[in-house]
N, C-alpha and C positions, 0 to 999 in steps of 0.2 A: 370567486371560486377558489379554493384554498390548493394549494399548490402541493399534488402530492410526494414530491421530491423536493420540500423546500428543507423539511431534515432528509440529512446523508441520512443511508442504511448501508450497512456492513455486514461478509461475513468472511467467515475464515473457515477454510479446508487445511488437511495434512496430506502429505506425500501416503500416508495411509488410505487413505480416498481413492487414490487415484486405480480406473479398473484394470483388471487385467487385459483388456483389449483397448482397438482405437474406434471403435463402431460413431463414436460419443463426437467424435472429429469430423469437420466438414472435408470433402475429397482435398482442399487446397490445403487446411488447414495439416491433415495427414501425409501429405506430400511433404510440409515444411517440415513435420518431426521429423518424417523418416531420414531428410536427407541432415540431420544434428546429429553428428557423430561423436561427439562429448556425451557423455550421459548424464553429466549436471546441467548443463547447456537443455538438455533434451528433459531432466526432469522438470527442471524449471519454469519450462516452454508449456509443458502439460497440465503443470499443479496450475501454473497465472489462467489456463485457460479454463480450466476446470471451475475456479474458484467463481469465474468470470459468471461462467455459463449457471452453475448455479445460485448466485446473486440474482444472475437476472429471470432465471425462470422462479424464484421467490417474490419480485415486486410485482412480473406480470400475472401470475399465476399460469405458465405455460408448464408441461410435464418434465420432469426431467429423467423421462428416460433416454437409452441411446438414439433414435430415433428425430428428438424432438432438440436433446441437446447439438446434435449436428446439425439443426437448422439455426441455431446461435453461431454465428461465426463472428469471433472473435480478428478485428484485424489493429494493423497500425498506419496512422495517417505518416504522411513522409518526417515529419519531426518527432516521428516516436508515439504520441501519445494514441493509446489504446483506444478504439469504437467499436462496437456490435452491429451486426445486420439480422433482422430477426424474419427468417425466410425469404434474404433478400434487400428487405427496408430497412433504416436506418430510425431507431424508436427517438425520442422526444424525450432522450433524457442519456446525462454521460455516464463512461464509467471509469476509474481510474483502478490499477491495479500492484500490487505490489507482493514481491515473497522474500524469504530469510527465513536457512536454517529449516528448511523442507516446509513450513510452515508459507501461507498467503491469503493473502487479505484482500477484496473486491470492494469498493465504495460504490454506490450507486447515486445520482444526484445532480445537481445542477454547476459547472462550472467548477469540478472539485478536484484534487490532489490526496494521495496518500502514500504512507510509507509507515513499512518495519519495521524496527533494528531492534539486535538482540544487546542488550545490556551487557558489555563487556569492556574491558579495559582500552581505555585514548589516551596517547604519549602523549606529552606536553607540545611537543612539534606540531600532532596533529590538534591541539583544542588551538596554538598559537598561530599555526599558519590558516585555518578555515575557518575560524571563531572571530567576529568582532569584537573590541575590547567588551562593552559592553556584557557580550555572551559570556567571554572568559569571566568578566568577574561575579553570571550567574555560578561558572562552574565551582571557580574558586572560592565562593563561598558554603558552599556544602563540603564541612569539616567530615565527614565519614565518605570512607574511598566508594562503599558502592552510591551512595547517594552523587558522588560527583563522576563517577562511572555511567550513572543513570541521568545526570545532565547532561554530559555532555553527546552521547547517543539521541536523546531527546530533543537537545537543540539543532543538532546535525539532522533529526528524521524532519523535523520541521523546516528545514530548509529543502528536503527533499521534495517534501509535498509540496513547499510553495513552488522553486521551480518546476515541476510536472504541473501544476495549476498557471504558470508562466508559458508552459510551453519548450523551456529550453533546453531542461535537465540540465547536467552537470558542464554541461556545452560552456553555462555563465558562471562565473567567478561567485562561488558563494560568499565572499563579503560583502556582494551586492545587495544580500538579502537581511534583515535582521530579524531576529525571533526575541518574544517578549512573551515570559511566562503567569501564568497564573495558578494556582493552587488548584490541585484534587479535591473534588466533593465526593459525597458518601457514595454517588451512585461510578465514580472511578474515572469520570471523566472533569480533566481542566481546562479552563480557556486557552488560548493563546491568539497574538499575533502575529501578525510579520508583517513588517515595511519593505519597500524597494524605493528606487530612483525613480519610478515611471507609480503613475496612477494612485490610488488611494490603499491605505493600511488592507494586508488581507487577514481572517479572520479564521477562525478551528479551533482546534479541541484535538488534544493530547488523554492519554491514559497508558499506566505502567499495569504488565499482567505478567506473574512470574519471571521468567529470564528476557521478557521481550517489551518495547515500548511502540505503542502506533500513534500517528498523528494524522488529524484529516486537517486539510487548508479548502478554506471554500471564497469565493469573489464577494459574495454576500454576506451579509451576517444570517444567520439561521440558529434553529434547536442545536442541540448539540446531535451528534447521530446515535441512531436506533438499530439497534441488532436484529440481522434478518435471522438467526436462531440462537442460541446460547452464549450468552455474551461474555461467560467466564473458561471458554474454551482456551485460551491462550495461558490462562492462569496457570495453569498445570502440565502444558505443552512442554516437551522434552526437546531442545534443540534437534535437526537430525541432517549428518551430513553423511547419506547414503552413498555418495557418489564417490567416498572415498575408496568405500569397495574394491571399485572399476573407476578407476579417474583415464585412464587412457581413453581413446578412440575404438569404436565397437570395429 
């Protein structure tokens, strides 16, 4: 029987999404907003959940209006990473989540990792002190500033997704990890790997979309992932840092 979470699916919501009310929130999960008195803290907290909840009512086919997305409850196990209870029960499959720049992204899948980031400028301190040689001299060899702006973001998201596929986040010394690229094909996504110290090479798929780059890391080899709706939305996506508005405490 063919595994129907052996390719990732993805999708991406904006801080434009997000509704005007908390109906959409389970009673714990609206208690946790309310009591995030940062309002980047607090948007952030809403878009991950959002993104979450609509991912998953796209693979199960479950409704997503208010009603049905409050029976998605979105939680975190003690080391952070993100699991769903779907009225309750815990489904048969993970979910990893990530956001940047009002923008966020939901993977759905087996064993999986993902991350953001927006293509922007890396000091040499930062590609020298968190980059293994090796990665620097992917950076270093892309002679055009955005193209090595865009490595080095890339090789950073991919180390993001492999630790959240680890389990550790940022907790472990990313030299521990190495990222090893491959080229874009037509449909915008490229290979990649990543080695550690412990266990066998992990495997994913990168793709650059206007100002922003996502990477999925997965334990197994698989498809590359599949868009749960419009897969060029990021392409055109306007960074958006709302919270500057109101950066203080409500």
């Amino acid at each position: 029987m063919t595994d129907p979470f052996a390719a990732p699916r993805w999708l991406v919501r904006g801080e434009a999404s997000l509704p005007a009310d908390t109906r959409w929130l389970s009673p714990a999960e609206g208690a946790r907003a309310a009591a995030l008195r940062y309002p980047k803290r607090r948007n952030e907290y809403l878009l991950r959940r959002l993104t979450v909840k609509h991912a998953v009512a796209a693979v199960t086919g479950r409704p997503a209006d208010p009603a049905a997305l409050a029976g998605t409850e979105v939680l975190n196990a003690p080391d952070g990473a993100p699991y769903v209870l779907l009225d309750g029960v815990r489904p048969r499959f993970d979910v990893s989540v990530t956001d940047r720049a009002g923008w966020a992204v939901c993977v759905v899948g087996r064993q999986v990792g993902c991350d953001l980031e927006l293509v922007e400028p890396r000091s040499p301190a930062f590609v020298r002190d968190f980059l293994t040689p090796a990665e620097q001299g992917l950076v270093a060899a892309r002679t055009d500033g955005d193209d090595r702006d865009a490595a080095a973001n890339l090789i950073w998201s991919a180390k993001e997704s492999a630790l959240k596929l680890l389990r550790t986040g940022l907790r472990r010394d990313t030299l521990g990890v190495e990222v090893a690229l491959g080229a874009a094909g037509r449909d915008g996504w490229g290979a990649l790997s990543v080695r550690s110290a412990e266990g066998p090479p992990m495997t994913g798929w990168w793709r650059r979309d206007g100002a922003f780059v996502l990477t999925v890391v997965t334990a197994a080899p698989g498809p590359q992932p599949v868009a749960l709706d419009r897969p060029d939305i990021l392409t055109t996506a306007a960074p958006r840092h709302s919270w500057l508005a109101r950066p203080s405490p409500r």
